[in-house]
N, C-alpha and C positions, 0 to 999 in steps of 0.2 A: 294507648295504654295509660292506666293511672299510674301516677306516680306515687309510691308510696315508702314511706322511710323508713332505712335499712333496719332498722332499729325494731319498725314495728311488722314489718313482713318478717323477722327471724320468730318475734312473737307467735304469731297467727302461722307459724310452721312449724313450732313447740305445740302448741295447743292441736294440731289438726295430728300428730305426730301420738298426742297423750288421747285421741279417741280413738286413733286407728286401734292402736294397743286394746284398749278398751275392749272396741267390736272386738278384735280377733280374742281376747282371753273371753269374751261370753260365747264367739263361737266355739271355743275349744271346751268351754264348760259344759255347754249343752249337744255340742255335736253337729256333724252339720247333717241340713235336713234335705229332702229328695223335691223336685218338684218345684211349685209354685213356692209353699214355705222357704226353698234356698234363696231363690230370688229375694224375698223380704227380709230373709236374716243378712244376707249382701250387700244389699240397696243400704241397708243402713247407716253404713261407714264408708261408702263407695263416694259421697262429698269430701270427706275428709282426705283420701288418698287425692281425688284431684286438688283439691288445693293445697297437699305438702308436695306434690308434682311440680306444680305453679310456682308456688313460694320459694322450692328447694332450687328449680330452675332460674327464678329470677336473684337468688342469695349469691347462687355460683355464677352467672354469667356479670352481676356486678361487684364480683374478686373479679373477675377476668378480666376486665375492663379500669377496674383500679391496679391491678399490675400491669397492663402495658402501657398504662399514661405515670 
């Protein structure tokens, strides 16, 4: 795994955080669609939930790990 500092993975978990938001207020503006079009209005912000997964996952497991040392 890469190592990357604390500092800058809370970063890059704000920002993936500010497009989910994003996708989801233009899905709710335009509605969601049936079909192949759902797939594409999905797929769009479906990188950014995994990397605030990631990010948020690597934020908390190193609190966890700075608390028991």
């Amino acid at each position: 795994m890469i190592k990357i500092n604390y500092k800058i993975q809370f970063c890059l978990f704000a920002i993936c955080l500010f497009f989910i938001g994003i996708g989801i207020y233009e899905t709710s503006n335009e509605g969601l669609k049936t079909g192949k079009d759902l797939f594409w209005q999905i797929s769009a912000f479906v990188p950014f939930i995994m990397g605030a997964i990631i990010f948020g996952n690597n934020i908390y497991t190193h609190r966890i790990h700075k608390f028991k040392n």
